[in-house]
C-alpha positions as CSV (number, residue, x, y, z in Angstrom):
1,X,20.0,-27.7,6.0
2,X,20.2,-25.0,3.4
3,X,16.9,-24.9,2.5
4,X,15.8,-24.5,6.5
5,X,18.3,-21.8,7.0
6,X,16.4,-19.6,3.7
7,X,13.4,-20.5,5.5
8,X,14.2,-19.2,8.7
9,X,15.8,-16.2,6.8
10,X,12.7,-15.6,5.2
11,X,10.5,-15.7,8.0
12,X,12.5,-13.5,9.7
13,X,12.3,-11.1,7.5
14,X,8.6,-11.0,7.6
15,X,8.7,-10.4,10.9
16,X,10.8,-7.8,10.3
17,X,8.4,-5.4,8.0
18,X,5.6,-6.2,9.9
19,X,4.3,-3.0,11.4
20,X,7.9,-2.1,10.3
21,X,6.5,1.6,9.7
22,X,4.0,1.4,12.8
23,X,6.7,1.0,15.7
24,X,9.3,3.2,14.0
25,X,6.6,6.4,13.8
26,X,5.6,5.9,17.3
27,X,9.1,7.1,18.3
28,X,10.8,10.2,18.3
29,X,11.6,10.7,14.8
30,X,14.5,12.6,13.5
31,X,13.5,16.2,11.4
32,X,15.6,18.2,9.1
33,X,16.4,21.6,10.4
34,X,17.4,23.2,7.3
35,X,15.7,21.4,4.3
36,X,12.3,22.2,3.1
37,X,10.8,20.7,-0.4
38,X,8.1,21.9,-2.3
39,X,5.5,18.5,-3.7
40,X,2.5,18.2,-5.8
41,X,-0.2,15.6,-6.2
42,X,-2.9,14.0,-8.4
43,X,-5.3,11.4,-8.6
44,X,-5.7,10.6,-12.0
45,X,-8.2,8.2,-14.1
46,X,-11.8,7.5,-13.8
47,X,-13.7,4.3,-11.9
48,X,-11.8,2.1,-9.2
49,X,-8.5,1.8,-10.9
50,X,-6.4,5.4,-10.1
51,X,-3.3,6.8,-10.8
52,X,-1.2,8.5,-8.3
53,X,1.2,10.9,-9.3
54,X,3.1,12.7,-6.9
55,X,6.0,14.9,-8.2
56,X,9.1,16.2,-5.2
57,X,11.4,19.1,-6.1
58,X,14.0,17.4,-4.7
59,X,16.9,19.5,-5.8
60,X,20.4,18.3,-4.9
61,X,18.8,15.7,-2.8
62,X,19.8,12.2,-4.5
63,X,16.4,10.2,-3.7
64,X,13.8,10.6,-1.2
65,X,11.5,7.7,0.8
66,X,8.3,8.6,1.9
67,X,5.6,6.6,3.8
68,X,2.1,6.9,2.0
69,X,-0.9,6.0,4.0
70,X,-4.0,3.8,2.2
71,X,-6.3,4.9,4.7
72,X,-9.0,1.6,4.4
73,X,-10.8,3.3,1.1
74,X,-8.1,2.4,-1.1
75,X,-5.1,-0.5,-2.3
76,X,-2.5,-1.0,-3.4
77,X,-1.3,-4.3,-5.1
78,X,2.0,-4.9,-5.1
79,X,2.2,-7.8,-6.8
80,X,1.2,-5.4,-9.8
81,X,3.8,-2.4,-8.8
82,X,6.2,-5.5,-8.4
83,X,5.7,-6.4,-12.3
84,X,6.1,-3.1,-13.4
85,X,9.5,-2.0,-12.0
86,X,10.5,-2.0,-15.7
87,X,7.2,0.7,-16.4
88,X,8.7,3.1,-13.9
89,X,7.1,2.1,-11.2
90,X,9.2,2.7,-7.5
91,X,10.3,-0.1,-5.1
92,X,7.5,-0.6,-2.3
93,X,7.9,-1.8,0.7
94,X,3.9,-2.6,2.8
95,X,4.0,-2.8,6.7
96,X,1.8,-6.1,6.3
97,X,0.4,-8.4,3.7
98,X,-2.4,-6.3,2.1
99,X,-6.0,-8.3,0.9
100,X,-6.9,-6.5,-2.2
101,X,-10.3,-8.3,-1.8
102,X,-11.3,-6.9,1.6
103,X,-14.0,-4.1,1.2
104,X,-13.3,-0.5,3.0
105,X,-15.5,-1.1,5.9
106,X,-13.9,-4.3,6.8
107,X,-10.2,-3.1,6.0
108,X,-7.4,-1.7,7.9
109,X,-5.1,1.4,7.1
110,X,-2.0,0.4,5.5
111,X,1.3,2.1,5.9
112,X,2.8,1.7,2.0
113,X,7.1,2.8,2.2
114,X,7.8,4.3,-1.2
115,X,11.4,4.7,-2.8
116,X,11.6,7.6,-4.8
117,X,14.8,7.8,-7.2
118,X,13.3,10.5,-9.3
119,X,11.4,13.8,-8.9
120,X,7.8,12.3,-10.4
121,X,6.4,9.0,-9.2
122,X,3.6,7.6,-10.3
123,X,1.9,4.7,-8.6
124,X,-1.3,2.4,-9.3
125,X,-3.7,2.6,-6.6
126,X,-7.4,1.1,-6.7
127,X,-10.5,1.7,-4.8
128,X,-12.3,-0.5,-2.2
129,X,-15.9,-1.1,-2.7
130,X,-17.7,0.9,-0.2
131,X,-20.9,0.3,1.9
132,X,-24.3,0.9,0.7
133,X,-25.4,4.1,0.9
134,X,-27.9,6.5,0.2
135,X,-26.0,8.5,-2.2
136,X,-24.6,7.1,-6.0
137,X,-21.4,8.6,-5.0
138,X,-18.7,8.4,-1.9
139,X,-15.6,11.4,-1.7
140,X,-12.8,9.5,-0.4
141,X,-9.0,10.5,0.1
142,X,-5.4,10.1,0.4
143,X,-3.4,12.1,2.8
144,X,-0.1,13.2,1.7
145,X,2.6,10.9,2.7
146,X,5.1,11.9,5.2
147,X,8.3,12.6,3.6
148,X,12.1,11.7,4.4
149,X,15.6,12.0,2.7
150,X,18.9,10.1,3.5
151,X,21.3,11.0,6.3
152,X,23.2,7.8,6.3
153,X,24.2,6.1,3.6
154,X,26.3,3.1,2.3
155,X,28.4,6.2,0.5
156,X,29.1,8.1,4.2
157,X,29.3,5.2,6.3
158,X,30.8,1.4,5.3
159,X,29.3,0.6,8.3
160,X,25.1,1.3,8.4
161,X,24.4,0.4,12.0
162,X,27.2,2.2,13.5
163,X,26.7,5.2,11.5
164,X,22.8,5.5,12.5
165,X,23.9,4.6,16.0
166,X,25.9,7.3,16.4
167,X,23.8,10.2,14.7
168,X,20.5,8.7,17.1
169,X,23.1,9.0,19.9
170,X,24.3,13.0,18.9
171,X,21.1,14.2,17.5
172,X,18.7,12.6,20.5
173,X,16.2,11.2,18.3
174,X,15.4,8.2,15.8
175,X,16.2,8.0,12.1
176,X,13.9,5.9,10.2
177,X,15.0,2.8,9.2
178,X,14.0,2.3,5.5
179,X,15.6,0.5,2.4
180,X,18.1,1.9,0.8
181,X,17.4,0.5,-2.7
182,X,14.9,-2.1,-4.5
183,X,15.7,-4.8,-1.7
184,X,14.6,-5.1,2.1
185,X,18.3,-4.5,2.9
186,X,20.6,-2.7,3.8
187,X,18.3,-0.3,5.5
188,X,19.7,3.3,5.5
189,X,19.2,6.0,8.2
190,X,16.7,8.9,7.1
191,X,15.0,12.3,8.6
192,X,11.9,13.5,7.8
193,X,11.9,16.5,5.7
194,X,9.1,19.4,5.6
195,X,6.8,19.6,2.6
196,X,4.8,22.5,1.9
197,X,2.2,23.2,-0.9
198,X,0.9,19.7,-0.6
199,X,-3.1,18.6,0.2
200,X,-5.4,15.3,0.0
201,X,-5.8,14.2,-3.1
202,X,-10.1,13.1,-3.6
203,X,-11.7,10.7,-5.7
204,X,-15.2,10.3,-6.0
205,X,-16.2,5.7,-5.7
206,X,-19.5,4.8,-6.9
207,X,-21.7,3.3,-3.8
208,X,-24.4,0.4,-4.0
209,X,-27.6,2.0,-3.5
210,X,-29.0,0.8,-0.1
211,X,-32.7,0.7,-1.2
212,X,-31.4,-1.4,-3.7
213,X,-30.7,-4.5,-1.5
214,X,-33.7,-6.2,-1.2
215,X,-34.0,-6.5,-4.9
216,X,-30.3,-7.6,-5.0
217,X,-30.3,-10.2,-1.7
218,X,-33.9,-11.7,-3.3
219,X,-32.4,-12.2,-7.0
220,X,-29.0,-13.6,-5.2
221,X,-31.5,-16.2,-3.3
222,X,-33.3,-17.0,-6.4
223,X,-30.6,-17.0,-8.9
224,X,-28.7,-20.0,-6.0
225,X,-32.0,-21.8,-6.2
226,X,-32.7,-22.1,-9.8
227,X,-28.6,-23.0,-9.7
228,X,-29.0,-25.9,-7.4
229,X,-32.5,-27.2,-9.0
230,X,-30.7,-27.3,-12.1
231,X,-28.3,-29.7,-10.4
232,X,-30.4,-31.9,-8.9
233,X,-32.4,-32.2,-11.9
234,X,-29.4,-33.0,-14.0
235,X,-28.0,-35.9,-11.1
236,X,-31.8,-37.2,-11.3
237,X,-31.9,-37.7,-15.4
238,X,-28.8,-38.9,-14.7
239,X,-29.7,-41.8,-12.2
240,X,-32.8,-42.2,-13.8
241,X,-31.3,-42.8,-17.6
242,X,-28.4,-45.9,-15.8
243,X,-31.5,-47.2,-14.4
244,X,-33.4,-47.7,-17.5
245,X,-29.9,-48.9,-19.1
């Protein structure tokens, strides 16, 4: 019975963050009228493995969450960002279960929620292998994420629910609905927040070369055939040698 009801619970909770960021954007979401912060970026390291560092003068402001968009050029694993809470790295929260094998042209957009405890957050983020091209090189980017800070809290309001009820209900709008520490719940109630000085951050990917292919999809062809005559001839000495024995 126990282990059905943390099964259920689990499940549910799936459900839950699955295009948890999707639905919630496509509302009317709550802005800050009086609170403006200042951000920079950078996309650090060289080859398919990156480093994003994104740094929030946050001021008085306690912590901020903000909603960082993949795009279908890059990954992140967060299984890795997972293992390194203890490095520094900040609690993520994916709208859905994210294939770090899928290659850009077959991958969708992620929606990546961030907590951010501290003014400088740095996050591993990898590059998918692109398409053939014509060109050694492919410029791809991330857009800055969008940004939000805490209005309801477990500090203001014993009561979460009620307290973002009632500031949806007097303010005519939605708060979103994000974590308010390293687990799924509680969620808090937050407003988005303008950012100014902020841009895409670029990163050059090395590309397959499409003229390249033939050679590639012939030696692929001819390295699986050598790979299965070896085989046969192997299971042939094989049943030749217990016949002679």
């Amino acid at each position: 019975m126990l282990q059905h009801t943390l099964l259920s619970l689990v499940l549910l909770l799936q459900c839950q963050s699955r295009d948890r960021w999707t639905t919630q954007l496509s509302q009317h979401i709550c802005r800050s009228k009086d609170q403006v912060i200042s951000a920079t970026r950078t996309l650090a390291n060289s080859g398919f493995h990156k480093d994003l560092t994104t740094n929030l003068e946050l001021e008085e402001i306690p912590r901020a969450f903000f909603l960082e968009n993949t795009t279908s050029h890059f990954y992140m694993d967060i299984d890795q960002i997972k293992e390194g809470l203890f490095l520094g790295y900040p609690p993520v929260f994916p709208d859905d279960p994210i294939d770090v094998e899928q290659p850009a042209d077959s991958s969708p957009a992620h929606i990546v929620g961030v907590l951010c405890e501290t003014h400088h957050v740095t996050l591993p983020v990898h590059h998918r292998y692109q398409p053939a091209g014509s060109q050694p090189y492919s410029t791809v980017c991330i857009p800055f994420p969008r940004v939000f800070i805490p209005v309801v809290t477990p500090e203001d309001h014993p009561d979460l629910d009620k307290g973002m009820e009632q500031v949806e209900k007097d303010r005519g709008c939605k708060l979103l609905h994000a974590p308010c520490g390293v687990t799924a719940l509680p969620e808090c109630g937050w407003e988005e927040v303008t950012v100014v000085g902020v841009e895409d951050v670029c990163s050059a990917v090395p590309v397959g070369m499409s003229q390249h292919l033939p050679i590639v999809e012939i030696t692929a062809v001819a390295a699986v055939f050598v790979g299965f005559s070896a085989i046969v001839y192997v299971m042939f000495c094989r049943k030749e040698k217990s016949k002679a024995t």
